[in-house]
C-alpha positions in Angstrom: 0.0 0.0 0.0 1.2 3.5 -0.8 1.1 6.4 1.6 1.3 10.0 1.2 4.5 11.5 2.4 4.0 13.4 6.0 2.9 17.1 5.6 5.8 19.6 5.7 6.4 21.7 9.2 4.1 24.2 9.8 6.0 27.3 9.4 6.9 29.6 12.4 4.1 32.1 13.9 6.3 34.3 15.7 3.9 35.8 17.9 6.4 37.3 19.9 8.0 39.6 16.9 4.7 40.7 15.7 3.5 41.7 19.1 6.6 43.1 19.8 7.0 45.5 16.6 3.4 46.2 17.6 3.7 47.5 21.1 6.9 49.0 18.9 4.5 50.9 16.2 2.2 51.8 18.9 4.7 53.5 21.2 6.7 55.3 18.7 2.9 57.0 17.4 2.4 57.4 21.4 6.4 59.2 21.8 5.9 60.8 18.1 2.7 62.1 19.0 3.3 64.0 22.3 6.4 65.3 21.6 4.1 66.9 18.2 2.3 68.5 21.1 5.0 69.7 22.9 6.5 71.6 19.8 2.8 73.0 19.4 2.9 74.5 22.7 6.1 75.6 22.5 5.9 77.6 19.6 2.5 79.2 21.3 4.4 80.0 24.3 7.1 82.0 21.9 4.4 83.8 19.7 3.1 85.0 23.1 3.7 88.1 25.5 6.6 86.5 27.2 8.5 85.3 24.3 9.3 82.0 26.6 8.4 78.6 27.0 11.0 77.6 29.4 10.6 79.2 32.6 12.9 82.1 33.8 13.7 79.9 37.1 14.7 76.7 35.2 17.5 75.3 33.9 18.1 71.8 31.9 21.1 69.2 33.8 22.9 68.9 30.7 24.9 66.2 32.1 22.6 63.7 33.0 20.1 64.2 30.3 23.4 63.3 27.5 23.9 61.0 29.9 20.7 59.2 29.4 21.5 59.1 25.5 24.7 57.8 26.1 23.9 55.1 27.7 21.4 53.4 25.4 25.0 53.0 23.0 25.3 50.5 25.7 21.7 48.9 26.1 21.7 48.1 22.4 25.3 46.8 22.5 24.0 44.5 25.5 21.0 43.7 24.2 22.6 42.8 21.0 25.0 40.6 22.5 22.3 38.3 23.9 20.7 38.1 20.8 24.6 36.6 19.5 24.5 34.7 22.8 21.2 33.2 22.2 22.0 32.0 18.9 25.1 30.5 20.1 23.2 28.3 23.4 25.6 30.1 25.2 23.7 30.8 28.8 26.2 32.5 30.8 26.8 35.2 28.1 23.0 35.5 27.3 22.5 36.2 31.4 25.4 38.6 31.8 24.0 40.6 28.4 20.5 40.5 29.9 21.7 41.8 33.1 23.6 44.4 31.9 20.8 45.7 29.8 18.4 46.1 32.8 21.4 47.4 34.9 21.9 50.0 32.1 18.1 50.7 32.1 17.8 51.2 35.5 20.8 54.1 35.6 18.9 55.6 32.9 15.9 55.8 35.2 18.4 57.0 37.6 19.6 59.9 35.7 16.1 60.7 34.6 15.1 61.3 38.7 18.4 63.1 38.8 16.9 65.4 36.1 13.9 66.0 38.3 15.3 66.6 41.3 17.9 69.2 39.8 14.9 70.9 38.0 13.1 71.3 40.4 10.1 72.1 38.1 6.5 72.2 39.5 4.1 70.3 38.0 1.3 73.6 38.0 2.6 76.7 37.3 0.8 79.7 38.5 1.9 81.7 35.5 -0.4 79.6 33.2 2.5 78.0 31.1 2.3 74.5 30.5 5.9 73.6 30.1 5.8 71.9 33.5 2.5 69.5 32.7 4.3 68.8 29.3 7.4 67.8 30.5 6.6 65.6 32.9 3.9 63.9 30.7 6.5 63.2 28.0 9.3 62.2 30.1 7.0 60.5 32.4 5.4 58.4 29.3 9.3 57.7 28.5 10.3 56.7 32.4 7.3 54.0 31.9 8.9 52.8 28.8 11.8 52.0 30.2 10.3 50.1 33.4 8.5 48.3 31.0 11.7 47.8 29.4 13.0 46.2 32.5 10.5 43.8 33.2 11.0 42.9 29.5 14.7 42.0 30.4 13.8 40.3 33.6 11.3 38.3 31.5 13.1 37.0 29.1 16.1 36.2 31.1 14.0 34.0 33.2 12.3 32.5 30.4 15.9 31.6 28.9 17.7 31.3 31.5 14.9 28.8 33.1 15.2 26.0 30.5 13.8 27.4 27.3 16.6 27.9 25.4 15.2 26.9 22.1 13.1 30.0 22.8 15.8 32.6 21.0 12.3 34.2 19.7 11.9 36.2 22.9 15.4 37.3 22.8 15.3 38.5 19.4 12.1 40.5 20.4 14.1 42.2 23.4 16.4 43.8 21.8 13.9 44.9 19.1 12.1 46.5 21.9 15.4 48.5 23.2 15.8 49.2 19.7 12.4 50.7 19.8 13.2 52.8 23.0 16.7 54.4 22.0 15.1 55.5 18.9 12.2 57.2 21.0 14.5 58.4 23.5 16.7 60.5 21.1 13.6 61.7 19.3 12.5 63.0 22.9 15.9 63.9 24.0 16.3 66.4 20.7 13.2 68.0 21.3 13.0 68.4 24.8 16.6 68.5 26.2 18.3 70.1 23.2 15.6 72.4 21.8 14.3 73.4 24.7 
């Protein structure tokens, strides 16, 4: 009797790069979008009386803030270098690359808190400008990226690190997510750290 040969593999869904470049698309419109906003209200707050939108009182850390773009040079390096890691079953690398991609994401939080403190920026302003509601809605939507960046890194390393190592999928879609955030980050960080 004569069979049929067995049907072919079904052919990868990779759920976790299309949700990933998803939530990707859907934060840079999110980033893209408020930092539109912030350039409309800044050039209202120069055609105005005051000729301002910075207020007189307030000055940008410099440091920290090219700090913060510095260090995602770093993140995607790491990030990167799980990825390589990954492909290679090589577990102790793919931790330490993990690790120091959330370590690197937590010191830009860090330097974003510095930011604040130094600022010392209200969130109201009596005078009716809305630089202070502005920028800490579009550094705080940023500071939540990150976190969720974070979890991300703990997630996957405990996914790969726990056994699932033929799981380089998740990896992949880590470092497409840091991608995703040092892109938005220097969009933000040109507009509203360099710009002013």
């Amino acid at each position: 009797m004569l069979a049929l040969p067995p049907a072919p593999e079904p052919a990868p869904r990779r759920q976790m790069f299309v949700g990933t470049s998803l939530a990707a698309v859907a934060g840079a419109m999110l980033i893209g979008g408020m930092l539109a906003l912030w350039l409309r209200f800044r050039d209202l707050a120069i055609a105005g009386p005051d000729h301002r939108w910075l207020p007189k009182n307030v000055t940008i850390p410099e440091v920290a803030s090219n700090i913060m773009l510095l260090s995602f040079v770093g993140v995607c390096i790491f990030a990167q270098w799980a990825v390589y890691a990954a492909r290679r079953n090589d577990k102790q690398h793919v931790g330490i690359a993990l690790g120091l991609t959330a370590l690197l994401g937590l010191a830009v939080i860090n330097a974003q808190i510095t930011v604040y403190v130094q600022m010392g920026l209200p969130v109201s302003d009596t005078t009716g400008s809305a630089y202070g509601v502005m920028f800490y809605a579009v550094t705080g939507t940023m500071l939540v990226l990150f976190i969720v960046g974070i979890v991300f890194s703990m997630v996957t390393a405990f996914r790969y690190l726990g056994g699932r190592t033929s799981d380089r999928e998740i990896v992949t879609a880590h470092a497409i997510y840091w991608y995703f955030i040092a892109a938005a980050f220097s969009m933000l960080w040109f507009v509203v750290y360099v710009t002013k």
